[in-house]
DRENPA-3360 file (N, C-alpha, C; in nm, 2 decimals, always signed):
BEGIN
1 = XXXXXXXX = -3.78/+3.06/+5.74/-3.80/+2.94/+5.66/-3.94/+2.94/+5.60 ~ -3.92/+2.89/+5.51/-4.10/+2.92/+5.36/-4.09/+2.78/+5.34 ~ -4.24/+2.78/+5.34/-4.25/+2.67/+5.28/-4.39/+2.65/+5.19 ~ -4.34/+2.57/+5.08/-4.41/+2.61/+4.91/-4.44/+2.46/+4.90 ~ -4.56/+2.42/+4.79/-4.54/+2.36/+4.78/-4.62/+2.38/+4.60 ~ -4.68/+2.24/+4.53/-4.69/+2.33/+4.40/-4.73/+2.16/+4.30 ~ -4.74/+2.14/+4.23/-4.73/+2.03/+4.14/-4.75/+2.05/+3.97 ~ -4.83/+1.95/+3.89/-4.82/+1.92/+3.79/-4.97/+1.95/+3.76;
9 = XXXXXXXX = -5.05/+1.99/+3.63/-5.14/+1.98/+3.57/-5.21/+1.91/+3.62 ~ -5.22/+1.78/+3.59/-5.28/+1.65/+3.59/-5.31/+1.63/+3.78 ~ -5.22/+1.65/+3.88/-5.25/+1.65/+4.00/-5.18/+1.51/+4.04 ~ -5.08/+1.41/+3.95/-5.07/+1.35/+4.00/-4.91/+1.37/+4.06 ~ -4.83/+1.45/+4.02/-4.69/+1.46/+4.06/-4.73/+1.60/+4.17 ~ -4.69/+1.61/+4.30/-4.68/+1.73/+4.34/-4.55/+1.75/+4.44 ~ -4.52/+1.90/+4.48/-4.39/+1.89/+4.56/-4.42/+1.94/+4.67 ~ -4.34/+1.95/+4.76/-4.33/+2.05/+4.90/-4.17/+2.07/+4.92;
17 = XXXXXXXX = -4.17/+2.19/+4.98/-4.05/+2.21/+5.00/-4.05/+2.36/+5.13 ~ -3.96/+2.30/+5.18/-3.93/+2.37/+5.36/-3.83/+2.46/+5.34 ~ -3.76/+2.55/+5.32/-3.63/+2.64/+5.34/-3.64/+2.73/+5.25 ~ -3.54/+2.80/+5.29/-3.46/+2.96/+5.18/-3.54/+2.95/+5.05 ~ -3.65/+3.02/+5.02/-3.66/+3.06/+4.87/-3.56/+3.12/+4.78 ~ -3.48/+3.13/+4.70/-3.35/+3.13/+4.63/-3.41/+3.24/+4.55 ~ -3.37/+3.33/+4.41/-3.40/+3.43/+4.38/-3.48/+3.33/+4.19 ~ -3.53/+3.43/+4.19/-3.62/+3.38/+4.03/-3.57/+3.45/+3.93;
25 = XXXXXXXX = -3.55/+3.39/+3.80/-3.50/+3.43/+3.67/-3.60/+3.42/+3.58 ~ -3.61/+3.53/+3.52/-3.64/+3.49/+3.35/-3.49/+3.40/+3.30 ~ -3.55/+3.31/+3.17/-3.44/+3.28/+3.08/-3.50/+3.29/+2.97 ~ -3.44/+3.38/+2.90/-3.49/+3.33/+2.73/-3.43/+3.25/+2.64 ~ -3.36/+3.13/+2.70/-3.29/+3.06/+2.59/-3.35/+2.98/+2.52 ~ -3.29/+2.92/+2.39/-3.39/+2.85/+2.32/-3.41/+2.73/+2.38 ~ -3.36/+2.66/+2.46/-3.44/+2.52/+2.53/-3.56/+2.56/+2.62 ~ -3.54/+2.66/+2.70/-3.63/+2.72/+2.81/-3.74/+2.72/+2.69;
33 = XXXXXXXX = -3.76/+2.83/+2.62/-3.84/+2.81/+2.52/-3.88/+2.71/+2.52 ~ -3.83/+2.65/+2.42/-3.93/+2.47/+2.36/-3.98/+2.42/+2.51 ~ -3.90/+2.43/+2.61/-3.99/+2.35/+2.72/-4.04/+2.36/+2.79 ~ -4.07/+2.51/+2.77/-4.21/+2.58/+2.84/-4.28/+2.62/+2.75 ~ -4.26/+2.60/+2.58/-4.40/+2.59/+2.51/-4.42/+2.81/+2.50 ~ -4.29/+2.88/+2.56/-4.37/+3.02/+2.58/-4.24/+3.08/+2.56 ~ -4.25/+3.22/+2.59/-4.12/+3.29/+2.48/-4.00/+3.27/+2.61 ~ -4.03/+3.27/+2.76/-3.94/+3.24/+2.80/-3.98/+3.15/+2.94;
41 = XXXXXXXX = -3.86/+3.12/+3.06/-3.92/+3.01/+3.15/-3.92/+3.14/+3.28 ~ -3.96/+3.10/+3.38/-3.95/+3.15/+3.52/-3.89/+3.04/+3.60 ~ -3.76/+3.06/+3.67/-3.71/+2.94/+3.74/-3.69/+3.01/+3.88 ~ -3.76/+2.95/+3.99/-3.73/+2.97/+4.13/-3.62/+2.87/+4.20 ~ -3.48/+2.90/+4.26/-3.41/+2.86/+4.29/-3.43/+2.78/+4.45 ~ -3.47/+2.65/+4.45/-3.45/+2.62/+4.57/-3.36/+2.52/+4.66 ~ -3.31/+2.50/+4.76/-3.24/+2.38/+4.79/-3.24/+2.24/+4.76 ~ -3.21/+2.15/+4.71/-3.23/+2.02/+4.67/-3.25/+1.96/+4.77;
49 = XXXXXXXX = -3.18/+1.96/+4.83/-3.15/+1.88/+5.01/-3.35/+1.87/+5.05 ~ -3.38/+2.01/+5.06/-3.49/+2.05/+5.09/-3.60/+2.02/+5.01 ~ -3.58/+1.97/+4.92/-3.68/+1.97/+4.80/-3.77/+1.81/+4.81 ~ -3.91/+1.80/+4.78/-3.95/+1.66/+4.80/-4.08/+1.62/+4.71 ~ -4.06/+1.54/+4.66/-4.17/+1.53/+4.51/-4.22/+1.36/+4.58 ~ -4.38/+1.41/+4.56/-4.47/+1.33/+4.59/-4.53/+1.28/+4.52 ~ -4.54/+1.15/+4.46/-4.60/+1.11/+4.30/-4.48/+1.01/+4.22 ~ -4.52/+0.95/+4.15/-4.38/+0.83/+4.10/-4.40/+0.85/+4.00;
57 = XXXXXXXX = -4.45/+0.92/+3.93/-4.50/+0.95/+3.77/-4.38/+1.09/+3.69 ~ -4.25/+1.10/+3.79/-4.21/+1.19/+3.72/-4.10/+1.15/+3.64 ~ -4.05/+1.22/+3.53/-3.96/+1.17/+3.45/-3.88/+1.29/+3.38 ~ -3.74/+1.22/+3.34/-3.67/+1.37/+3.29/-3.60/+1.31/+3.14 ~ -3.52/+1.47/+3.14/-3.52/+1.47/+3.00/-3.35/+1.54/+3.00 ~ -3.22/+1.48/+2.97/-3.13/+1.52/+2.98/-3.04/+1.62/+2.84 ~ -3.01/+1.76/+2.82/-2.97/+1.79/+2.70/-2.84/+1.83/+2.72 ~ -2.68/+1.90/+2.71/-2.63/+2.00/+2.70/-2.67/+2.14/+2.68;
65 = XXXXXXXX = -2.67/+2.25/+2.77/-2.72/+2.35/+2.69/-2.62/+2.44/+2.62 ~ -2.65/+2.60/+2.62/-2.52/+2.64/+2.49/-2.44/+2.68/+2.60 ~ -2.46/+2.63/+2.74/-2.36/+2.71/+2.82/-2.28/+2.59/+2.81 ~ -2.28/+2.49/+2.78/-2.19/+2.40/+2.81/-2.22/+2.25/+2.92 ~ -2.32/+2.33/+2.99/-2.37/+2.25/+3.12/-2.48/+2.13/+3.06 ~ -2.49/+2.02/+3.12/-2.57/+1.92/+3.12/-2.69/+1.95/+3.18 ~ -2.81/+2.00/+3.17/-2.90/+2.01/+3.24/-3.06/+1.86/+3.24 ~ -3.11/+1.83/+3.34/-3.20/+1.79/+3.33/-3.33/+1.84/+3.39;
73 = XXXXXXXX = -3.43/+1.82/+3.31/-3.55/+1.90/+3.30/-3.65/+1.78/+3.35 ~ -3.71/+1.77/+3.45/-3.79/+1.65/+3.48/-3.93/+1.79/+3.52 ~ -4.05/+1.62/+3.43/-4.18/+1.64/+3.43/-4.29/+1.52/+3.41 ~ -4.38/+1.57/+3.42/-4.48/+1.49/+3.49/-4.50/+1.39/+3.34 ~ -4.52/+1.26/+3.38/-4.51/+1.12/+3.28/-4.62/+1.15/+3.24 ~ -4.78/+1.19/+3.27/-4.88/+1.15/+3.26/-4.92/+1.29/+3.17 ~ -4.91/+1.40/+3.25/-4.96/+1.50/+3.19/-4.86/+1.60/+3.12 ~ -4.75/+1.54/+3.14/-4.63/+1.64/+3.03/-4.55/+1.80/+3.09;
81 = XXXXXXXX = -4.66/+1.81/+3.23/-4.61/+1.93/+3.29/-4.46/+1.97/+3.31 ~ -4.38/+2.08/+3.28/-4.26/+2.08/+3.32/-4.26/+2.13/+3.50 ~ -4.17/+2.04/+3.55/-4.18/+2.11/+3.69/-4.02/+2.22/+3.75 ~ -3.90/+2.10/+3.73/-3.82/+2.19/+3.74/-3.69/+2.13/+3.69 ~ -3.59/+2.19/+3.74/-3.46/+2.15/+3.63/-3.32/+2.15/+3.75 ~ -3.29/+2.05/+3.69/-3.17/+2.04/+3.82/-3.05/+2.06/+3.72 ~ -2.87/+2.03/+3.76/-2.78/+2.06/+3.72/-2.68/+1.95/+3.79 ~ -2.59/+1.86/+3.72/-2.48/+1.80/+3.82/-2.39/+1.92/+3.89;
89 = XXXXXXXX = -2.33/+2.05/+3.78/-2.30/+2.15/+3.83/-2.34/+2.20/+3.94 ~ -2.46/+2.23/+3.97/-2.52/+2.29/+4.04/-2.63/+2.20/+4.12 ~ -2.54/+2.11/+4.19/-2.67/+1.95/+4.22/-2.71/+1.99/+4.36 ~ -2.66/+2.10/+4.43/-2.73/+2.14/+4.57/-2.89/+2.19/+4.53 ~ -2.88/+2.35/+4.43/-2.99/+2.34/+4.34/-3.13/+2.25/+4.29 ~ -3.22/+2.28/+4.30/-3.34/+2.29/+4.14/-3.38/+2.39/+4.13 ~ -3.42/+2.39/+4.02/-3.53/+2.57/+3.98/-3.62/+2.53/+3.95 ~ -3.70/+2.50/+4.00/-3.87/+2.48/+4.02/-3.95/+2.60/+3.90;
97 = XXXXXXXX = -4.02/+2.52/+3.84/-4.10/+2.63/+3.72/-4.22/+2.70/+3.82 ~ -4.16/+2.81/+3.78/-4.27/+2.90/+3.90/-4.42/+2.91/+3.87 ~ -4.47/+2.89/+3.74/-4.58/+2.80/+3.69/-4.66/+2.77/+3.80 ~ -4.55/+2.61/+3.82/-4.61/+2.52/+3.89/-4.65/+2.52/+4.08 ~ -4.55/+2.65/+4.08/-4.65/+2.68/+4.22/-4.74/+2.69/+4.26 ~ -4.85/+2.63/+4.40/-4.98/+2.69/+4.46/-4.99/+2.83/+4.46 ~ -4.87/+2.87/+4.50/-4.92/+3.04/+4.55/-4.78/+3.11/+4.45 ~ -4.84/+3.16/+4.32/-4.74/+3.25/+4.26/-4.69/+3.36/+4.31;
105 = XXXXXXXX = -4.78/+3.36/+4.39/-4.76/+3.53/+4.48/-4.60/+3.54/+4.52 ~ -4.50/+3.43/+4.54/-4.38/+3.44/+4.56/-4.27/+3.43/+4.51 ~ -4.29/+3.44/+4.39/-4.24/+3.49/+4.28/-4.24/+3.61/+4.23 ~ -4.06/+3.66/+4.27/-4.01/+3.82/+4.24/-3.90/+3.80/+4.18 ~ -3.94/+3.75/+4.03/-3.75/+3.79/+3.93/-3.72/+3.88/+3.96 ~ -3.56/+3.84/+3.99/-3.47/+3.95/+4.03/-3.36/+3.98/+3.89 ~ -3.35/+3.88/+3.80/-3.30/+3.87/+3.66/-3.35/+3.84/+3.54 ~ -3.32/+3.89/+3.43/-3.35/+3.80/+3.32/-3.22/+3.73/+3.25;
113 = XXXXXXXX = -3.23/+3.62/+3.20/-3.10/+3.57/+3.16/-3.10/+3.57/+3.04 ~ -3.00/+3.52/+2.98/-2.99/+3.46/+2.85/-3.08/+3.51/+2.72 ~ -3.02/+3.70/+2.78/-3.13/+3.78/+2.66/-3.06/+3.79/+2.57 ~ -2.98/+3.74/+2.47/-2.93/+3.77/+2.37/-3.02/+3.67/+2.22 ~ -3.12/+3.60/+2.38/-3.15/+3.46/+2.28/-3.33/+3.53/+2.26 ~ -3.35/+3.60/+2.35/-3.51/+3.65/+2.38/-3.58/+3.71/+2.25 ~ -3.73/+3.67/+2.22/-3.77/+3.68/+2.12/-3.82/+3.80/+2.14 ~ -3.84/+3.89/+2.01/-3.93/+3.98/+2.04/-4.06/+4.05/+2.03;
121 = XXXXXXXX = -4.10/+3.91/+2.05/-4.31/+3.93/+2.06/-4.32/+3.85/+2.21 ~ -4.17/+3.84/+2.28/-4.25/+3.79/+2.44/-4.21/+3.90/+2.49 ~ -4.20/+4.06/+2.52/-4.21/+4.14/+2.56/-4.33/+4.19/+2.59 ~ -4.36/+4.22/+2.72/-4.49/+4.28/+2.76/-4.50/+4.37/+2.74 ~ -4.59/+4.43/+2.65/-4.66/+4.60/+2.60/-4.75/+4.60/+2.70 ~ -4.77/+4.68/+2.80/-4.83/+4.76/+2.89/-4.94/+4.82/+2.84 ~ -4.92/+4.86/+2.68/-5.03/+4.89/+2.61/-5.16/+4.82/+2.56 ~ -5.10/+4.68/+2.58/-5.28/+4.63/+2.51/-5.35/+4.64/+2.66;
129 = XXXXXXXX = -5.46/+4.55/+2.56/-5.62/+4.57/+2.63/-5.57/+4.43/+2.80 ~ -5.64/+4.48/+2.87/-5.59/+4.39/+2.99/-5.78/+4.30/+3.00 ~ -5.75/+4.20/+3.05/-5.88/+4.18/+3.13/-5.84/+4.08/+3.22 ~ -5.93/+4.08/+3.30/-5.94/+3.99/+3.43/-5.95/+3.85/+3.43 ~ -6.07/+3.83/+3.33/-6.10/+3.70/+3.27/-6.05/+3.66/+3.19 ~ -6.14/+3.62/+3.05/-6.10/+3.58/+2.94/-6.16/+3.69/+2.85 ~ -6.15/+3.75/+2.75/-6.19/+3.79/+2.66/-6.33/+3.81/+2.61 ~ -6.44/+3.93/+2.65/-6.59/+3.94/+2.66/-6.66/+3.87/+2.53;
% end
């Protein structure tokens, strides 16, 4: 049993959560996109049952996606952070934006999804310049 816990930008929404870390996806669809602001999302799968958000400030956002499914995307009221995304489908489920974890370190995609939608300037070239910091 793991246990994570992680929040929002601003510090006022945060979560914890006790059990089975579930496996992590890339998604490049176009909602993931717009709502992570980046060419694709990182979703960590974890139990709902298990799942526990600390803070009253959070709020969601409900679309269809092109799978057909209803998804809701809930995030922080104050600071706009996306945290994670649940499913009536799939309501045991959330997928926690791996972002928003304390310790990224636990985060190991095991897929990428929804590459037919993936752009092609979010691929990592191995070739540029790397730095540690910011930019000398």
């Amino acid at each position: 049993m793991t246990t994570i816990s992680g929040g929002c930008l601003c510090g006022r929404v945060r979560y914890e959560y006790r059990g089975h870390v579930g496996p992590a996806n890339y998604c490049h669809c176009a909602d993931c996109r717009r709502c992570t602001g980046s060419a694709f999302n990182v979703g960590v799968r974890l139990e709902a049952a298990r799942f526990r958000i600390a803070g009253n400030d959070v709020r969601s956002f409900t679309k269809r996606g092109d799978s057909g499914n209803e998804l809701t995307r809930h995030f922080c009221g104050d600071c706009g952070s996306p945290l994670y995304t649940s499913s009536r489908r799939h309501a045991e489920h959330v997928y926690v934006k791996a972002g928003t974890l304390d310790d990224p370190s636990l985060v190991e995609p095991q897929a990428q999804i929804w590459t037919a939608s993936a752009v092609a300037w979010g691929r990592i070239d191995e070739t540029l310049p790397r730095f540690t910091k910011g930019r000398p």
